[in-house]
C-alpha distance (Angstrom), angle and dihedral (degrees) to the residues before:
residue distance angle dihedral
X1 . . .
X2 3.53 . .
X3 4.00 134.2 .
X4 3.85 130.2 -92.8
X5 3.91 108.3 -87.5
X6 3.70 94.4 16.0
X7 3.91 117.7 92.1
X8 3.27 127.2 -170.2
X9 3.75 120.8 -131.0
X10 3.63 119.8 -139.5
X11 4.01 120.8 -136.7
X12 3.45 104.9 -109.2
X13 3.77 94.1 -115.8
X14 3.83 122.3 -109.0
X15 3.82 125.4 -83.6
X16 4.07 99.1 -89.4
X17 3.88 102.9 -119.0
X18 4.23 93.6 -105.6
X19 3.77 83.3 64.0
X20 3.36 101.4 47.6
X21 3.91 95.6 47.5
X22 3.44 87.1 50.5
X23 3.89 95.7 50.9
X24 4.00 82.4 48.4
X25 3.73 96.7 53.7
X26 3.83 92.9 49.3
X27 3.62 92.8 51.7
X28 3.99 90.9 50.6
X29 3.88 90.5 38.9
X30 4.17 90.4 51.0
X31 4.23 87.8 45.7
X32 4.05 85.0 47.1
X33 3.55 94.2 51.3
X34 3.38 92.7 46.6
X35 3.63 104.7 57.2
X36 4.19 99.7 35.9
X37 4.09 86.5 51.7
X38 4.30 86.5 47.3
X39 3.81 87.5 44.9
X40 4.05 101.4 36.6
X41 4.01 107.8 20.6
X42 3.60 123.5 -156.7
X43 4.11 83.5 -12.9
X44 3.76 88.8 71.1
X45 3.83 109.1 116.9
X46 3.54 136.7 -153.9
X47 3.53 101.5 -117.0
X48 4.36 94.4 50.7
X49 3.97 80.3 55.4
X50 3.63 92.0 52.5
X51 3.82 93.5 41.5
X52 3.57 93.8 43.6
X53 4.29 85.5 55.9
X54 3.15 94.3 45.6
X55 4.01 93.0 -116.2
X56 3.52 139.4 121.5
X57 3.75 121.2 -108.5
X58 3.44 90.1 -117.3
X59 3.84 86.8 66.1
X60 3.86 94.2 52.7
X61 3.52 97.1 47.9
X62 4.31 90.6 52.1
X63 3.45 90.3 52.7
X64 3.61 96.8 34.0
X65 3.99 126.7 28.0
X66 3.31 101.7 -158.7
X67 4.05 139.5 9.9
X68 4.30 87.4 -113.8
X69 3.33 84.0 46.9
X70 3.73 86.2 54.0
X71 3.78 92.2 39.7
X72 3.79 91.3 61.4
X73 3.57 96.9 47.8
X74 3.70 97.4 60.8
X75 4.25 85.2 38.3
X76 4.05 81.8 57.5
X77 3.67 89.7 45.1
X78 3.50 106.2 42.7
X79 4.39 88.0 45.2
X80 4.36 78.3 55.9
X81 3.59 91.9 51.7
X82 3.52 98.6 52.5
X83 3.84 95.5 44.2
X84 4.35 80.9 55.9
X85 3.34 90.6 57.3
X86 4.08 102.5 37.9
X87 4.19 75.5 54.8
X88 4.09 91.3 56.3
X89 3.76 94.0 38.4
X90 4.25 84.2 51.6
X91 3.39 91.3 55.8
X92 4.21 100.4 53.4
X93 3.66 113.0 97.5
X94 3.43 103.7 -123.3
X95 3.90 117.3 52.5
X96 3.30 103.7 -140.9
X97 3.47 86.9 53.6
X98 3.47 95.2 59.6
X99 3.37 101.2 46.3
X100 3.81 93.7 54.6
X101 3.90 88.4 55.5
X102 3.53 87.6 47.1
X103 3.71 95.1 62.6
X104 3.63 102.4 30.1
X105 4.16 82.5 59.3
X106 3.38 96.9 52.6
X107 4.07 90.0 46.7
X108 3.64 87.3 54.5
X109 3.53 94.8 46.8
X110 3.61 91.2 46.5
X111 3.73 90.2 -130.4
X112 4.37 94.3 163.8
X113 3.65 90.9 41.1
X114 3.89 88.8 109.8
X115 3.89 98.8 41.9
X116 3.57 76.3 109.1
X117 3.01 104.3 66.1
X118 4.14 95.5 57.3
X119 3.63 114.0 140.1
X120 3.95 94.0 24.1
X121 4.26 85.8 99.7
X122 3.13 140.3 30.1
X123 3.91 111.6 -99.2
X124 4.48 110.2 -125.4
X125 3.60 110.5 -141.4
X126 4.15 79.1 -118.8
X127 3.60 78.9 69.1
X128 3.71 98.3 42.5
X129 3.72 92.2 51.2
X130 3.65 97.1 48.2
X131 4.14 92.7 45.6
X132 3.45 83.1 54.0
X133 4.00 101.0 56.6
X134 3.79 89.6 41.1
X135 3.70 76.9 62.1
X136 3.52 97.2 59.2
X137 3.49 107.8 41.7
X138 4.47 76.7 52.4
X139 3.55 88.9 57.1
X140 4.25 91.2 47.1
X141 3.56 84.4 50.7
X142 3.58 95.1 51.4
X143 3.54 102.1 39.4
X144 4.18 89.7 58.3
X145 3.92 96.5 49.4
X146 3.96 78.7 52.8
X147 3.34 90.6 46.3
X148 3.74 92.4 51.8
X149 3.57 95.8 53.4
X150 3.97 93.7 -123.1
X151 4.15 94.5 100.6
X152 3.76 116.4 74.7
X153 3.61 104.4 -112.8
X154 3.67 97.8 -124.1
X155 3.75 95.7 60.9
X156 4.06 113.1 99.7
X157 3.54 132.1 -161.0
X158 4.00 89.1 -97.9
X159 3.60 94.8 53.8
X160 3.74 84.2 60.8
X161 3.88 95.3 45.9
X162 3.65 90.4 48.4
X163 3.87 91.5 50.6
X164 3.99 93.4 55.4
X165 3.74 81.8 55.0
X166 3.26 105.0 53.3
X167 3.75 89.3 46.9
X168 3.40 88.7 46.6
X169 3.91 92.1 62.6
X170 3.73 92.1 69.9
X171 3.92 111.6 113.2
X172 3.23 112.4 -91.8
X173 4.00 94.9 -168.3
X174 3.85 75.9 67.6
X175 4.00 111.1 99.1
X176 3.49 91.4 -170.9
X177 3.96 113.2 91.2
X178 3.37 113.5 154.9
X179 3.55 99.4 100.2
X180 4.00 94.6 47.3
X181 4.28 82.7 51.1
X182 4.17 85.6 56.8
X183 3.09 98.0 43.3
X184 3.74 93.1 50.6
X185 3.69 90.7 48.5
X186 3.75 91.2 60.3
X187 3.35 91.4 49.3
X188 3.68 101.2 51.2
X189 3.85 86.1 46.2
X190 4.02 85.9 52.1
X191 3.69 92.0 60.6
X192 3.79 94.0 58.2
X193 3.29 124.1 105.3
X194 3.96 88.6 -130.9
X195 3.92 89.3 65.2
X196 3.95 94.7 51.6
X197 3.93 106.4 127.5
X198 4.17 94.5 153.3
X199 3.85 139.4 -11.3
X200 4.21 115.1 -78.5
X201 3.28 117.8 -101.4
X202 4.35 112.8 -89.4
X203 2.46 158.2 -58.7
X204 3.62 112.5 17.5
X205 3.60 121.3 -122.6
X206 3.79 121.9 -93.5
X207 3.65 131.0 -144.1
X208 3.57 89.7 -122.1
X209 3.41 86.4 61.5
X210 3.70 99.9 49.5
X211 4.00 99.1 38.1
X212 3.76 96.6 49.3
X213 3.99 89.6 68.7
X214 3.45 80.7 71.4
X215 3.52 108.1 50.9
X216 3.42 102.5 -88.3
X217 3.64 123.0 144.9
């Protein structure tokens, strides 16, 4: 029973166990995906993903219909992840701060792992329009470390976006990451100005250049 003017809020009740399997097999399915298509490419097949998550194939192909279909998920997701951290790394007080955390988050998360795999599917305009705010909140991030004086001024916000892939290319079924850590290091410390001994090479890279891989015209 409860008083006049004073309702009582139910508990939303807990996630009934079917749900929260499922919600667990996605999560191990997307990770699974993730790391066999980083590791193996477009030679990646359904059935190591499924292995690798410890799910039947029957699973995937309920929650997914097909493997492209798969593929642009984890595209959508990983573009997501690095706009989440671009946010964070806006937020730090010091620039160059932020844009370190920036990339060493998307590293981690293995966000450019499946730059390789441009041109494999065909891009959504979902995925178009996220790629492209990921891009600005890059450029914000870029723009401040300039700003700050602690980013070598010939460094653009696609030099950065094509470091986190190349990182992002190391294989992840690998449990040894030291040397991916070093290398990182130095290259962190070789976009500083600090480290500047002579201009980079040119011409800088267009985003012309780095959209049409996938598809765009």
């Amino acid at each position: 029973m409860t008083s006049i003017g004073c309702v009582r809020k139910q508990a939303d009740p807990p996630r009934r166990g079917r749900q929260a399997e499922a919600a667990g097999n996605d999560r191990r399915l997307l990770d699974a995906a993730r790391d066999v298509f980083a590791a193996r490419g477009e030679a990646a097949t359904v059935s190591a993903i499924a292995e690798r998550a410890g799910v039947g194939i029957g699973s995937l192909y309920r929650r997914y219909g097909s493997k492209e279909d798969l593929l642009r998920q984890l595209c959508t997701l990983a573009m997501e992840q690095t706009i989440d951290a671009a946010k964070e790394g806006l937020q730090a007080d010091d620039p160059w701060t932020g844009l370190v955390s920036y990339i060493r988050a998307c590293v981690t998360q293995r966000t450019g792992s499946l730059a390789p795999l441009a041109g494999t599917i065909v891009a959504t305009p979902q995925m178009w329009a996220t790629a492209r705010r990921g891009r600005r909140s890059l450029d914000q991030l870029v723009a401040r470390a300039h700003e700050g004086g602690r980013l070598r001024t010939d460094v653009t916000p696609l030099d950065i976006a094509w470091l986190i892939e190349l990182f992002g290319r190391f294989d992840p079924l690998d449990k040894d990451s030291i040397v991916r850590e070093r290398l990182l290091a130095l290259a962190i410390d070789g976009l500083s100005t600090s480290s500047q001994s002579g201009p980079l090479p040119g011409p800088a890279p267009g985003t012309r250049h780095y959209e049409r891989r996938w598809g765009s015209k």
